[in-house]
C-alpha positions in Angstrom: 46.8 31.9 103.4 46.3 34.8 106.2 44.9 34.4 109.3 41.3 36.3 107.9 41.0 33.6 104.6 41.4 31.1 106.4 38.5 31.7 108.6 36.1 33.1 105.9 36.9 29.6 103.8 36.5 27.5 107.4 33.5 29.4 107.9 32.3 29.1 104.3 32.5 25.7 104.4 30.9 25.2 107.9 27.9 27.1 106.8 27.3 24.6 103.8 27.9 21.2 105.7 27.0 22.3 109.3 22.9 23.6 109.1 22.1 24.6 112.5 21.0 21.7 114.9 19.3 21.6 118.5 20.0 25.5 118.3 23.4 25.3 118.0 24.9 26.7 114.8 27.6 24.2 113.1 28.4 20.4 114.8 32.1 20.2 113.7 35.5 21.0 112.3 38.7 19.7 111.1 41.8 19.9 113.0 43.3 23.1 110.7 40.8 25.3 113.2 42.7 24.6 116.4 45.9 25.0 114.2 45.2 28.3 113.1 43.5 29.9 115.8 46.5 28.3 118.0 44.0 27.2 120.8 42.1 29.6 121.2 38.7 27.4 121.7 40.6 26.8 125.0 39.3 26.6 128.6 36.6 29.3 129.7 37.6 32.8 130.3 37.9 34.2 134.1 35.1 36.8 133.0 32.7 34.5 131.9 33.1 31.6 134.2 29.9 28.7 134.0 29.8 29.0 137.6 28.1 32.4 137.2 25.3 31.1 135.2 25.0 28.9 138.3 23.0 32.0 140.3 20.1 31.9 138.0 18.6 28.8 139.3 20.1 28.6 142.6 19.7 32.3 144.1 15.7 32.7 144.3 17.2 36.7 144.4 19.0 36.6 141.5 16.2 34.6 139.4 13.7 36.7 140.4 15.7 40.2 139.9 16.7 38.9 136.4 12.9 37.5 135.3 12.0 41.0 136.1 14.2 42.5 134.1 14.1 40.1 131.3 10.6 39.8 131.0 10.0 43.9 130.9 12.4 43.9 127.9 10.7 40.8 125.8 7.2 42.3 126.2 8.0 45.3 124.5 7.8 45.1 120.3 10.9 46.2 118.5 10.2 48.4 115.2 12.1 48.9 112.4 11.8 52.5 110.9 13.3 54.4 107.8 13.9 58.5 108.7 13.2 61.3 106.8 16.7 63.2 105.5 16.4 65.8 108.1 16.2 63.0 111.3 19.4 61.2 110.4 21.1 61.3 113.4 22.4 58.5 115.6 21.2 59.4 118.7 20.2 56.1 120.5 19.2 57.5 124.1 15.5 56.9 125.3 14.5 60.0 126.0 11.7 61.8 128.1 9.9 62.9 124.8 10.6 59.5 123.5 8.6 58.1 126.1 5.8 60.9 125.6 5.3 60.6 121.5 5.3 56.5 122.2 2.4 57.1 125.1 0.8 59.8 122.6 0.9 57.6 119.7 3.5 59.9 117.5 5.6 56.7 116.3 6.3 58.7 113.0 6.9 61.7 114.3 9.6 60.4 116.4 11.5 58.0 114.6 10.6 58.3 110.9 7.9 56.4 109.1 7.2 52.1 109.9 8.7 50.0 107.1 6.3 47.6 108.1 5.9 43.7 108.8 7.5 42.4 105.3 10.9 44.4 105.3 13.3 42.0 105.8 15.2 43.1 109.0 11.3 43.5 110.6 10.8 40.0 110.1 13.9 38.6 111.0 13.8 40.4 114.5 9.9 39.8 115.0 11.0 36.0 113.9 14.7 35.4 114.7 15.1 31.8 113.9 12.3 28.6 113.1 12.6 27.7 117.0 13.0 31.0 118.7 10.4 33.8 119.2 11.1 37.2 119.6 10.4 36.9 123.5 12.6 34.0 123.3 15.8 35.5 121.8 15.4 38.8 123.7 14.9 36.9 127.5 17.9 35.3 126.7 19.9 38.3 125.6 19.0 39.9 128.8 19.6 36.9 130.9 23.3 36.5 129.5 24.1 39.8 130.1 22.8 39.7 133.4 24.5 36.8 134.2 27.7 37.1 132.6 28.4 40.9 131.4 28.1 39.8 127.8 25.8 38.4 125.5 26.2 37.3 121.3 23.8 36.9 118.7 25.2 34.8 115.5 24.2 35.6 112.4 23.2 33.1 109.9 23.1 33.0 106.3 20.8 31.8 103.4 22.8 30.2 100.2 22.5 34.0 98.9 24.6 35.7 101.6 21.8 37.1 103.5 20.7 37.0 107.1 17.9 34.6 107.5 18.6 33.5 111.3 19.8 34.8 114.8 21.0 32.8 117.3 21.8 33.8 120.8 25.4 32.4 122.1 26.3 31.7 125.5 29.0 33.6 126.4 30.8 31.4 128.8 31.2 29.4 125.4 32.4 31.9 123.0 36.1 33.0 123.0 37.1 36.0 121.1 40.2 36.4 118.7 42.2 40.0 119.0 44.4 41.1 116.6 46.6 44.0 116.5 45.8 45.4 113.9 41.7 45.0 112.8 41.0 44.6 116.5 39.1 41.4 116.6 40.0 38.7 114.2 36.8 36.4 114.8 35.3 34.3 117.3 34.6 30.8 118.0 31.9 29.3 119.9 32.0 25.6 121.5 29.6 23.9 120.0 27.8 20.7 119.8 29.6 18.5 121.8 32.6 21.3 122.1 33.7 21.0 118.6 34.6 25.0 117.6 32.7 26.6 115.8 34.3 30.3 114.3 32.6 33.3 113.6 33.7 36.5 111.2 33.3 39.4 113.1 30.9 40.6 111.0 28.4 37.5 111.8 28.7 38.4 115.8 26.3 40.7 117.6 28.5 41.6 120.4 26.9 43.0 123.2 28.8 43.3 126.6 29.2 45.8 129.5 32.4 47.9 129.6 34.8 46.1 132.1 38.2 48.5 132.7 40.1 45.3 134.0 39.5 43.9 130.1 38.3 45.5 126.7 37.7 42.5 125.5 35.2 40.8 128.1 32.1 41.9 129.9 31.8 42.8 133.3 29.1 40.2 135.1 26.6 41.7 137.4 27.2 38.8 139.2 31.1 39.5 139.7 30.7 42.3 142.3 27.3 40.9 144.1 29.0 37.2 143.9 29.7 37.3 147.7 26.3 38.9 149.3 24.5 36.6 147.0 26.7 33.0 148.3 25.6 35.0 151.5 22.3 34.7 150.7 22.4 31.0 149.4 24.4 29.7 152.3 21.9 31.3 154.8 19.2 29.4 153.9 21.6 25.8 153.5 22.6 26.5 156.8 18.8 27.4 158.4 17.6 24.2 156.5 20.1 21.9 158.3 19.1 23.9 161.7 15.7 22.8 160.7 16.5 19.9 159.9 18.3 19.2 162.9 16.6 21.4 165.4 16.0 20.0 169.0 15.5 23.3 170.7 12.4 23.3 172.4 10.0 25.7 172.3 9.5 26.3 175.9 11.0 25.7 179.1 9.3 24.1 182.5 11.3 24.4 185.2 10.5 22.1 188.3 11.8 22.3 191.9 12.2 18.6 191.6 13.6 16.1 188.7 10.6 13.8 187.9 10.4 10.5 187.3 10.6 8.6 183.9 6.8 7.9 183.9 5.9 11.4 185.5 7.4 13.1 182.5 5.7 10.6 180.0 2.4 11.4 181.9 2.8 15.4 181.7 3.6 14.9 178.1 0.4 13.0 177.8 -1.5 15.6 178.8 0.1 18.5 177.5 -0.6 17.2 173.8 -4.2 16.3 174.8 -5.3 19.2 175.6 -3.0 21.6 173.6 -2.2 20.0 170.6 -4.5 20.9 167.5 -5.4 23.5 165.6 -8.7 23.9 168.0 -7.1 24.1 170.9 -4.0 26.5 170.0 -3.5 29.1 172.2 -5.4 27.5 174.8 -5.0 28.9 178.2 -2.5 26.3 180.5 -2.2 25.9 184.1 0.9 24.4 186.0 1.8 22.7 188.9 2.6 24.0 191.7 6.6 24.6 191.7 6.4 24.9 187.8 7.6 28.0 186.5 7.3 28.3 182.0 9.4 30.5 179.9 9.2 31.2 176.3 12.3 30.9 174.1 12.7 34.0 171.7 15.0 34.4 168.8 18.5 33.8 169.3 21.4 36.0 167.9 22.2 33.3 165.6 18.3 33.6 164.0 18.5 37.3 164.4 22.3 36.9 162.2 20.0 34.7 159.5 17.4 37.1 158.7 20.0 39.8 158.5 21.9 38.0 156.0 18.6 37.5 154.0 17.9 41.0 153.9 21.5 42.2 152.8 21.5 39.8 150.2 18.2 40.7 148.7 19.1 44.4 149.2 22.5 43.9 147.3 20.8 42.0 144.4 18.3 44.7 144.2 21.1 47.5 143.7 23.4 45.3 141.2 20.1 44.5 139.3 18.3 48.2 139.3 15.1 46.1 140.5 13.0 47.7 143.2 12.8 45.2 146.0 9.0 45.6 145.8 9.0 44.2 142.1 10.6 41.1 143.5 8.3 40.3 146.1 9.5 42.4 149.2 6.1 44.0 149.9 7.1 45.4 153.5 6.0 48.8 154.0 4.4 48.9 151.1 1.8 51.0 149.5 0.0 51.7 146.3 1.8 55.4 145.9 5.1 54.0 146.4 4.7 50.6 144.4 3.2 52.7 141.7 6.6 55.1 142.0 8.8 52.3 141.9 7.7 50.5 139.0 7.8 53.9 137.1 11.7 54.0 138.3 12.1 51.1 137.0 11.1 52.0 133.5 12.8 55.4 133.7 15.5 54.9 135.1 17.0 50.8 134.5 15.0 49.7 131.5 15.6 52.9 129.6 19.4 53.0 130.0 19.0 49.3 128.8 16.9 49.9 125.7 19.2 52.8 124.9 22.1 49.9 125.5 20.2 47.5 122.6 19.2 50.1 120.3 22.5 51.2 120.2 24.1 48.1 119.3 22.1 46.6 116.8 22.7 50.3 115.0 26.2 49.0 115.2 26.4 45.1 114.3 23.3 44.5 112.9 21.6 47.2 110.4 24.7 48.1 108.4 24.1 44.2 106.6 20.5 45.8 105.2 22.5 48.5 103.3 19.7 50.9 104.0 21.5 54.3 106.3 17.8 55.2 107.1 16.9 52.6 109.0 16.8 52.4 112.5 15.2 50.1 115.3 12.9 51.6 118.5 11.7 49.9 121.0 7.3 50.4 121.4 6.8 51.7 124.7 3.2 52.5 124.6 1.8 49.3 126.2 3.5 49.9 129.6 1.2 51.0 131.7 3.7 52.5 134.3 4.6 55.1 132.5 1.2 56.6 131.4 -0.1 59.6 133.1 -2.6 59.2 135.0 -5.4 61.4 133.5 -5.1 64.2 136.4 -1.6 64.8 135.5 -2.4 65.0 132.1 -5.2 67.8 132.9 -2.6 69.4 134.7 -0.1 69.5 132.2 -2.5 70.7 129.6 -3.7 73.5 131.5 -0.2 74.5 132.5 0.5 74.5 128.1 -2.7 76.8 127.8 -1.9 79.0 130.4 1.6 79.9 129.4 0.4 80.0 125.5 2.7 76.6 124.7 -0.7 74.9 123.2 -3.9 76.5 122.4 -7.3 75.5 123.8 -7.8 73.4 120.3 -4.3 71.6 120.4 -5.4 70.1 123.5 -8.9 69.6 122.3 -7.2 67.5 119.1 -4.9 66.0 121.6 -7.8 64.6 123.1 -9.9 63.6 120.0 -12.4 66.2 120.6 -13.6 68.7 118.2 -12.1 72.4 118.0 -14.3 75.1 119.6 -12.9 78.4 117.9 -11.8 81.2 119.3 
């Protein structure tokens, strides 16, 4: 039996003892599957190591620069479409007018005509599995990419060979079978309690970020920004135990002589009588003759901790494509250049990664419905960030009269009024 058989009848028979469990597709396997796949449901691969899922909860950057991003993709429906003949084409790139038809409400002019909520695909993304919403499964799509370069849906099928679940697939789990000469073989995931569970390649979503050290792995985000961001977290262990630990005081009285044991319990006494408070802080003091007070400002070593703060945070920002004012740096900020930046965003990150989803579920996932028509946008009109503000749009309209692009009635209809003539 070849390599390919014997995985189809392992994964055959998987799917009809093995019904998904906890979210876990599959609970175990026979010793033939480490036989024939000759280990490869080994130890975890250098490109997806469990220690970079590690930075979501422990990097306050990293969590926050990834709920941005994750929670910007999962708000936004996904709709399945059929195309007219003459818009065939594969062209998966969210594009300016893209952005304009969803804003104008032109969804069928764009992208062909809504197959609506009962076509099968529609449902199946809108309702991916009996535990997972649609938020659910695309969150943590985005968060395994942004964690480990890679993320994998598995496909699951009903007793009549048809999709009827997704499941998303921690990468730092799934190991990948090449071949020489079909490319990829399969995969296998480690599931419940690490038994192996294998996957045709035509059951795998595979979604990953090109890496030139290794075709066959994603490059993590987290790979290149793993040093700023153990900067980051070892800044603020290392403040905490200062903190912690801290016996500087925060000013200095000098006195021409040393007192006495019960003359510096007395000054004490009376310095926290009449300064400590919240009533009494900043209260004007008076010294002693022969006592001079000086204030203790930062130290290098404080002014060396904030810096590392700020180079962290500015590194995960870059890595991510997250404004620093989306994550909470609000420091020179304004409304113009908040408003700017969240637009950025849009334009510039979450487009390139709608284009990077759109593109492979025209790959992996719509050639199973049988239908070449069909193809999946994302609904951009709900963002508010990229809307026009209405003086733009007066702008623009006048600019389209002006130079004869749109006549006085086109904009009219544009704007729901009624034509004037003439």
């Amino acid at each position: 039996m070849s390599i390919m058989k014997s995985i189809r009848a392992l994964s055959s028979a998987l799917r009809q003892r093995q019904p998904a469990q906890n979210g876990i597709p599959g609970a175990s396997l026979d010793d033939a599957i480490a036989r024939t796949f000759g280990g490869a449901a080994g130890s975890p691969a250098g490109w997806a190591q469990p220690a970079f899922g590690e930075y979501y909860p422990r990097s306050a950057f990293v969590y926050a620069a990834i709920k941005v991003r994750q929670d910007a993709i999962a708000r936004l429906p996904l709709r399945v479409m059929r195309r007219a003949p003459s818009q065939r084409r594969r062209d998966f790139s969210v594009r300016p007018e893209f952005v304009e038809e969803r804003l104008s409400g032109a969804s069928a002019r764009a992208g062909g005509e809504l197959v609506g909520a009962e076509h099968p695909l529609q449902r199946l993304l809108d309702s991916p599995n009996p535990f997972w919403s649609r938020g659910d499964l695309w969150r943590a799509t985005e968060t395994y990419l942004s964690l480990w370069g890679a993320a994998f849906w598995g496909l699951e099928r009903d007793e009549r060979g048809v999709i009827a679940e997704i499941w998303p697939l921690r990468p730092d789990k799934m190991r990948l079978i090449p071949d020489a000469e079909c490319y990829i073989k399969g995969f296998v995931y480690a599931g419940a309690a690490g038994k192996p569970v294998p996957y045709l390649p035509e059951d795998i979503v595979w979604m990953r970020y090109f890496n030139p050290l290794d075709e066959y792995a994603g490059l993590s985000p987290i790979a290149p920004l793993r040093l700023s961001a153990d900067m980051g977290i070892d800044a603020l262990r290392a403040n905490r135990k200062l903190l912690q630990n801290d016996s500087t005081p925060g000013i200095i009285i000098e006195l021409e002589q040393f007192p006495t044991d019960p003359e510096v319990s007395a000054f004490y006494e009376r310095w926290e009588s009449r300064f400590q408070g919240v009533d009494k802080t900043r209260r004007p003091a008076l010294l002693s003759p022969g006592m001079k007070a000086s204030n203790l400002g930062f130290s290098p070593r404080d002014m060396e901790y904030i810096e590392s703060l700020r180079w962290s945070l500015e590194d995960v920002t870059r890595v991510f494509g997250v404004p620093k004012v989306m994550i909470g740096d609000l420091e020179n900020t304004t409304f113009s250049n908040f408003s700017t930046a969240r637009r950025l965003f849009w334009e510039d990150t979450i487009a390139a990664q709608l284009a990077f989803y759109q593109e492979a579920l025209h790959r992996y996932l719509l050639p199973h419905f049988g239908d070449d028509a069909l193809t999946v946008e994302f609904d951009l009109s709900g963002v508010e960030a990229l809307k026009d503000s209405e003086e733009n749009k007066a702008k623009r309209r006048r600019i389209y009269v002006q130079s004869g692009i749109m006549t006085v009635d086109e904009v009219r209809s544009e704007m729901n009024l009624p034509p004037i003539g003439g």
